[in-house]
Every structure is written in C-alpha cells, then in structure tokens.
C-alpha atoms as an extended CHARMM CRD file, in Angstrom:
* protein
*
       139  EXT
         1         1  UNK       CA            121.1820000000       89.3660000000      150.1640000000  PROA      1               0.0000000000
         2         2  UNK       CA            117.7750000000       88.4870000000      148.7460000000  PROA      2               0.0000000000
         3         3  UNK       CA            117.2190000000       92.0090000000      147.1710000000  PROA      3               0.0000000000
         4         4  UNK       CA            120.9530000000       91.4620000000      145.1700000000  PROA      4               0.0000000000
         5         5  UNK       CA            119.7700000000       87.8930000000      144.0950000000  PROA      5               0.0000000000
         6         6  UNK       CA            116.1210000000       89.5760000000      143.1010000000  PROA      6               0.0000000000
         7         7  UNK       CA            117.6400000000       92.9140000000      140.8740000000  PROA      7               0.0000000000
         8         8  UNK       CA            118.5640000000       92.4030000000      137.4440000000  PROA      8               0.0000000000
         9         9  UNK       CA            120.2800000000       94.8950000000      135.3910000000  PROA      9               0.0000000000
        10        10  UNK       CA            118.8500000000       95.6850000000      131.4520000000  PROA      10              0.0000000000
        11        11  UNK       CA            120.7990000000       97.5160000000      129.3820000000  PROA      11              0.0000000000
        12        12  UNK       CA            119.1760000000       99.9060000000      126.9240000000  PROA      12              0.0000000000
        13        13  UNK       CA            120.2670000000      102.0880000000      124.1920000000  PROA      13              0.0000000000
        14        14  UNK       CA            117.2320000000      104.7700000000      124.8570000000  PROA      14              0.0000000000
        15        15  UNK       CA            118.0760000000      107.5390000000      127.5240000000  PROA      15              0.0000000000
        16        16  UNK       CA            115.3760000000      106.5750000000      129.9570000000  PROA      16              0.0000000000
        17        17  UNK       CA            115.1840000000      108.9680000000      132.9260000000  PROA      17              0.0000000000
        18        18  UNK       CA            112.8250000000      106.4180000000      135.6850000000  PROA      18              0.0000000000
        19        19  UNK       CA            112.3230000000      103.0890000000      135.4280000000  PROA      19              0.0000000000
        20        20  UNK       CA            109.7380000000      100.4860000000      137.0000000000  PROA      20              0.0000000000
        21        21  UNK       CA            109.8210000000       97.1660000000      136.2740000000  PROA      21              0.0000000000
        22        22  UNK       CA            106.9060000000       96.9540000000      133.3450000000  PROA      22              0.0000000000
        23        23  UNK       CA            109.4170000000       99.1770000000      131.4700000000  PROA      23              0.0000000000
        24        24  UNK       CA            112.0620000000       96.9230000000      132.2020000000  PROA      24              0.0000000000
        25        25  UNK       CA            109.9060000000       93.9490000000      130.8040000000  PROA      25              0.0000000000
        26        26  UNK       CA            109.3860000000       96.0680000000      127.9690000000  PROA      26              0.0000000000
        27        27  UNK       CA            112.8480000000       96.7990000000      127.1190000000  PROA      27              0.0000000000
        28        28  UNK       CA            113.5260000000       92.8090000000      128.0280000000  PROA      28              0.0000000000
        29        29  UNK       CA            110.9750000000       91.3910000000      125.1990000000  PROA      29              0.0000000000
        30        30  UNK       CA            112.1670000000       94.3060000000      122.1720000000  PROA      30              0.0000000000
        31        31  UNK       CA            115.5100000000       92.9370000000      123.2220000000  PROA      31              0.0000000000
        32        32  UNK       CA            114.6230000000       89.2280000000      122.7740000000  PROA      32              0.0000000000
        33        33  UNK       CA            112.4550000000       90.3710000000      119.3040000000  PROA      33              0.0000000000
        34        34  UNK       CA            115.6350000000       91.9030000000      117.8460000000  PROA      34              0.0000000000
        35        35  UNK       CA            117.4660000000       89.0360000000      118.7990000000  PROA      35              0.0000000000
        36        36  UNK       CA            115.0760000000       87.2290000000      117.0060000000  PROA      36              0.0000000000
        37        37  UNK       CA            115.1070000000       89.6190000000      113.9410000000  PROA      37              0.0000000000
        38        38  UNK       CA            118.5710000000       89.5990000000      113.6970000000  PROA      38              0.0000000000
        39        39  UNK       CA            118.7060000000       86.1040000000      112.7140000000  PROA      39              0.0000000000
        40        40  UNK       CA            115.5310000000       86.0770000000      110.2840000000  PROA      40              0.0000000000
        41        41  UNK       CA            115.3870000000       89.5400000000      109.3490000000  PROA      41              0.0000000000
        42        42  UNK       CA            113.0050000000       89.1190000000      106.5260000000  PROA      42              0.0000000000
        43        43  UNK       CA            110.1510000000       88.3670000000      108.7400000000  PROA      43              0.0000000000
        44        44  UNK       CA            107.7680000000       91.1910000000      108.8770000000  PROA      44              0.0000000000
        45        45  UNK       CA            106.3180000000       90.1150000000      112.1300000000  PROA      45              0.0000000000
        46        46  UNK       CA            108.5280000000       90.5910000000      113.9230000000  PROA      46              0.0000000000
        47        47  UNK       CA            109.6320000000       93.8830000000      112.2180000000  PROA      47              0.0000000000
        48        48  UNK       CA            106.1170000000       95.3300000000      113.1300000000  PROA      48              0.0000000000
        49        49  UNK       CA            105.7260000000       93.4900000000      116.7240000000  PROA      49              0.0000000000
        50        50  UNK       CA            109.1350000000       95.4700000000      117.5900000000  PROA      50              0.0000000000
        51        51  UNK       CA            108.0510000000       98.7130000000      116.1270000000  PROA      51              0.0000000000
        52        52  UNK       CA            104.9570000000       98.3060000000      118.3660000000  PROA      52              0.0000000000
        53        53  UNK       CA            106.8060000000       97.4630000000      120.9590000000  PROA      53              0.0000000000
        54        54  UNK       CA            108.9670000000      100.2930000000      120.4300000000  PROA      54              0.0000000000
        55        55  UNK       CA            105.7830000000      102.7630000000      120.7860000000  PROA      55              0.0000000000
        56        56  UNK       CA            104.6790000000      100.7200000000      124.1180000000  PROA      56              0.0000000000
        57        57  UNK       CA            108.1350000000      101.4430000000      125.7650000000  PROA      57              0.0000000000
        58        58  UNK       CA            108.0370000000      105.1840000000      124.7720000000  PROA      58              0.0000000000
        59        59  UNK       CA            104.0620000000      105.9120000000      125.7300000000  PROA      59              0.0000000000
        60        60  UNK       CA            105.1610000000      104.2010000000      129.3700000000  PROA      60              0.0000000000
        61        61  UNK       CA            108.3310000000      105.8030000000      129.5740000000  PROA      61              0.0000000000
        62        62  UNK       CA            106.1920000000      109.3900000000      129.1670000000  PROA      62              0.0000000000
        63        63  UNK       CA            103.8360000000      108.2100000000      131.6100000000  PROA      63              0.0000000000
        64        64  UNK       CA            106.6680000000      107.6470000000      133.9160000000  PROA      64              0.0000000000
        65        65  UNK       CA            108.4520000000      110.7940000000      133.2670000000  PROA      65              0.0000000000
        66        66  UNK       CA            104.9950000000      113.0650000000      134.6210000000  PROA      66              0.0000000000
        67        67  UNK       CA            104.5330000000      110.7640000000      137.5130000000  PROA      67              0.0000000000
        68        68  UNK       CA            108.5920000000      111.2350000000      138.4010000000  PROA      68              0.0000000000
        69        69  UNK       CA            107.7160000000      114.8900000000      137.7340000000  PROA      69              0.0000000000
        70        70  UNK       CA            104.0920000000      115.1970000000      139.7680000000  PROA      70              0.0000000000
        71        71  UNK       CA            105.6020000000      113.5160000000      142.6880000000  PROA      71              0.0000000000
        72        72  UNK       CA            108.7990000000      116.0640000000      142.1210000000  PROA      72              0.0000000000
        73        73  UNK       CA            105.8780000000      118.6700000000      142.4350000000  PROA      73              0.0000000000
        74        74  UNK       CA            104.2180000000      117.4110000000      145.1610000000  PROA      74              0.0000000000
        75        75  UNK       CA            107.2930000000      116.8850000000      147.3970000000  PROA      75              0.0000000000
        76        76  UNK       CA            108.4700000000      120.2330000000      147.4900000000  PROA      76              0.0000000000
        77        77  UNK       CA            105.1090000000      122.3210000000      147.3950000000  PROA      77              0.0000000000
        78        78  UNK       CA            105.0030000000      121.7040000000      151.2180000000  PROA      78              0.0000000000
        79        79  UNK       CA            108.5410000000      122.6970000000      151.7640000000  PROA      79              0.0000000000
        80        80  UNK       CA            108.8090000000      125.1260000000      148.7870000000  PROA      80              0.0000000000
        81        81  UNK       CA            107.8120000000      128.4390000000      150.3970000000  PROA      81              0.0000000000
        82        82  UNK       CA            110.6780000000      128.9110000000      152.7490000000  PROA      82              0.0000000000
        83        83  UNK       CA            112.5260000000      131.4150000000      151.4380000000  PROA      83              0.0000000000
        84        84  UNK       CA            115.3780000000      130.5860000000      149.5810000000  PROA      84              0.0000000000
        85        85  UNK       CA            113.8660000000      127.4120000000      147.8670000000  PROA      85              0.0000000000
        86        86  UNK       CA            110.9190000000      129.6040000000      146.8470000000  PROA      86              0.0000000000
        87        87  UNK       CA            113.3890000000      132.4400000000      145.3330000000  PROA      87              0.0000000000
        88        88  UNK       CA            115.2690000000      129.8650000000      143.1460000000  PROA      88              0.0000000000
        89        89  UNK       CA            111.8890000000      128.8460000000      141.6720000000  PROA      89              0.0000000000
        90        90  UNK       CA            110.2990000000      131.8190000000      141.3310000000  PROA      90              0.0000000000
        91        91  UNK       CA            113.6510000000      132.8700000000      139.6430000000  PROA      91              0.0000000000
        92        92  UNK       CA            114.0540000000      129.9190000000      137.4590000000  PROA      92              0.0000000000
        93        93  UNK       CA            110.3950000000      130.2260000000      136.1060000000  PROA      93              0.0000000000
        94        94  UNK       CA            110.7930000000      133.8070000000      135.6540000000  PROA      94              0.0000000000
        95        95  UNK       CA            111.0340000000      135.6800000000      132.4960000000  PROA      95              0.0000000000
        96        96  UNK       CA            114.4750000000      136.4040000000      131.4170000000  PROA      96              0.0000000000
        97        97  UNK       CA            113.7400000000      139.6920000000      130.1500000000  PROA      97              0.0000000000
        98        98  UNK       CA            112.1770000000      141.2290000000      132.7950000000  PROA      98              0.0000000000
        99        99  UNK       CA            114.7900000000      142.4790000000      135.2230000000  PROA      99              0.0000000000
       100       100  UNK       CA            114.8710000000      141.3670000000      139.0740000000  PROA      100             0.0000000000
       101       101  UNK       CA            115.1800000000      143.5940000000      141.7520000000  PROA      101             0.0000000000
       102       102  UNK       CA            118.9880000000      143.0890000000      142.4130000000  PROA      102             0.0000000000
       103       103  UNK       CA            119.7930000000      143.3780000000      138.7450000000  PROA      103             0.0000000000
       104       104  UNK       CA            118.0680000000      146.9110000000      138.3980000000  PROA      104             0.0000000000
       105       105  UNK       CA            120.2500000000      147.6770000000      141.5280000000  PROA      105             0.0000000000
       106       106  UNK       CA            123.3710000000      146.2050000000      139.5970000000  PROA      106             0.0000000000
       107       107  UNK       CA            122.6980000000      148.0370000000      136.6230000000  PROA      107             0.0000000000
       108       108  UNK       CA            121.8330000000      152.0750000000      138.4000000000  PROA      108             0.0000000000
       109       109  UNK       CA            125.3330000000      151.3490000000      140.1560000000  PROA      109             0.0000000000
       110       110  UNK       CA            127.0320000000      151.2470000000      137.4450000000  PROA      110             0.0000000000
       111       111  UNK       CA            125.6340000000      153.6240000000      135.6910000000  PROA      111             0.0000000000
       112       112  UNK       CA            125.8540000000      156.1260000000      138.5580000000  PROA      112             0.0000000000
       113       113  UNK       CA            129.6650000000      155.0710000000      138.5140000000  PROA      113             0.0000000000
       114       114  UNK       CA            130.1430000000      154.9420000000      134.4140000000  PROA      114             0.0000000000
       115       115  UNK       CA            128.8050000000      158.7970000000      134.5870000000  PROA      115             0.0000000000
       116       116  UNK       CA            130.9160000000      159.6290000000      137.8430000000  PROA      116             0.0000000000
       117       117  UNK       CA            134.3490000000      158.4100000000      135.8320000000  PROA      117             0.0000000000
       118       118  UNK       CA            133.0720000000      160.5790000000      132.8430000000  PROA      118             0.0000000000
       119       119  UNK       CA            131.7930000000      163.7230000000      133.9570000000  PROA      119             0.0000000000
       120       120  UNK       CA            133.3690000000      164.0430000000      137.1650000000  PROA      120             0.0000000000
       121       121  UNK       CA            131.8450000000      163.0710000000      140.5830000000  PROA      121             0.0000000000
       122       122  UNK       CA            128.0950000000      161.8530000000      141.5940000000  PROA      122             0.0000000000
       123       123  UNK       CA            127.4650000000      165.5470000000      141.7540000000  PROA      123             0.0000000000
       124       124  UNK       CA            127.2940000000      165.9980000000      138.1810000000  PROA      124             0.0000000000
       125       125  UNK       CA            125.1440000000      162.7600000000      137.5650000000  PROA      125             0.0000000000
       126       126  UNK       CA            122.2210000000      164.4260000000      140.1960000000  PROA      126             0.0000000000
       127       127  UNK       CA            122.3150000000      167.4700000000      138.2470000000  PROA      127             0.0000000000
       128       128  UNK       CA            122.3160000000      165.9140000000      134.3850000000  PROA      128             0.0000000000
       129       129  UNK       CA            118.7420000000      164.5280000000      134.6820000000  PROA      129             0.0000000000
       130       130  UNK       CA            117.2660000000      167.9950000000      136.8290000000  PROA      130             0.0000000000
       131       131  UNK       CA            118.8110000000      170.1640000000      133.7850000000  PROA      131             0.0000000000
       132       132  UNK       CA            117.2130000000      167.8290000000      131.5600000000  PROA      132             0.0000000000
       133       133  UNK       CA            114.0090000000      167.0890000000      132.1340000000  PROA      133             0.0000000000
       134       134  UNK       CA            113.1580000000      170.0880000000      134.6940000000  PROA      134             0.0000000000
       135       135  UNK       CA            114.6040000000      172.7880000000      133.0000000000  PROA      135             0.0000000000
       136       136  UNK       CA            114.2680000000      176.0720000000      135.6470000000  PROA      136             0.0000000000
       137       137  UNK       CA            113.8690000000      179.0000000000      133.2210000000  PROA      137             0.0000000000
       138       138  UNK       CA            114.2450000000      182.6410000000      134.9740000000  PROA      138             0.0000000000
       139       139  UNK       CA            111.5640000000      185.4250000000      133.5610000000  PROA      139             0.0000000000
C-alpha cells in the first residue's frame, strides 16, 4: 500500500534505459520549464535554463547507464566462468572473422562432401591434395 501511494510515474520523450529518482526530478523540472516556455516562449531564460537542463538529464542518464552496466559486470564475473555462460561471452566478444572451432568443422564437412558429389567418393578427395602437393616422381 504505502509503496503504490509513494511511486509516481513521469513520462518522458527520451529513451532512458535506468532510472533513479534525481533523474526523475530532472525530467519533472524540464517538464514544468517547457510548460512554462510554452506559454511565454520569447523568454530566453527559460530557453537556456531548459537547454541546461537538458545537458544535466543526459550527463546523469550516462552516469547511470555505466553504473547499470558495472554492476551488470560485476554480477556475472562470479558466475560467468561456468561453461556455457562463459562460451556465449567469449563468443559474443569474439571477432567475427576469425572462425570458431565448430565452424572450421562445419566448413571441412562440407567440403569433404561438395568434392565427394563431384569427383566421386571420399577416396578421391584423400588422394587430390597427396597428388598435389606431394607429387611421388619415379627415377
């Protein structure tokens, strides 16, 4: 009951990814000052007290972003090297060009099945690189 009565709702027209409730008391006052514009829109106080404000609510709204991200970070470096948790990161941080292990794997099989359609069996693919690149000449 008393935490419905205490939470208020602000509306925003930013994309704002965390929110604490100096942001919200940001977002409350540029709200009130363009209120205030809006009906005396040639004062230039205002105009410049809502363009500061503006700059306020996007330096905290950074700030707010790393610590959301930091405390990502430091929630899951405990729990992060257990296997499959680990191989999504490591996988999702890796370079996209350089293959992974499975991929190579992917890639040799069909290959090794591309040349067996072609030429005729798996046989044919051992012998192709042998006649190739070890040519055995007879004297």
């Amino acid at each position: 009951m008393a935490a419905n009565e205490a939470t208020k709702e602000v509306d925003t027209d930013e994309s704002i990814q965390a929110m604490d409730s100096h942001l919200a008391s940001l977002l409350e006052k540029e709200h009130d000052l363009k209120e205030a514009w809006r009906k005396n829109k040639l004062n230039r106080h205002l105009r410049t007290k809502i363009a500061d404000l503006g700059r306020e609510i996007e330096s905290h709204a950074k700030t707010l972003c790393a610590q959301q991200w930091n405390n990502a970070c430091d929630e899951a470096d405990g729990k992060m090297r257990k296997g499959t948790k680990w191989g999504l990161l490591k996988h999702l941080m890796a370079d996209s060009d350089k293959p992974t292990r499975g991929g190579t794997q992917l890639q040799i099989e069909r290959l090794v099945h591309k040349h067996a359609q072609d030429s005729g069996g798996s046989q044919a693919l051992l012998k192709t690189p042998g006649q190739k690149y070890l040519p055995l000449e007879s004297k």
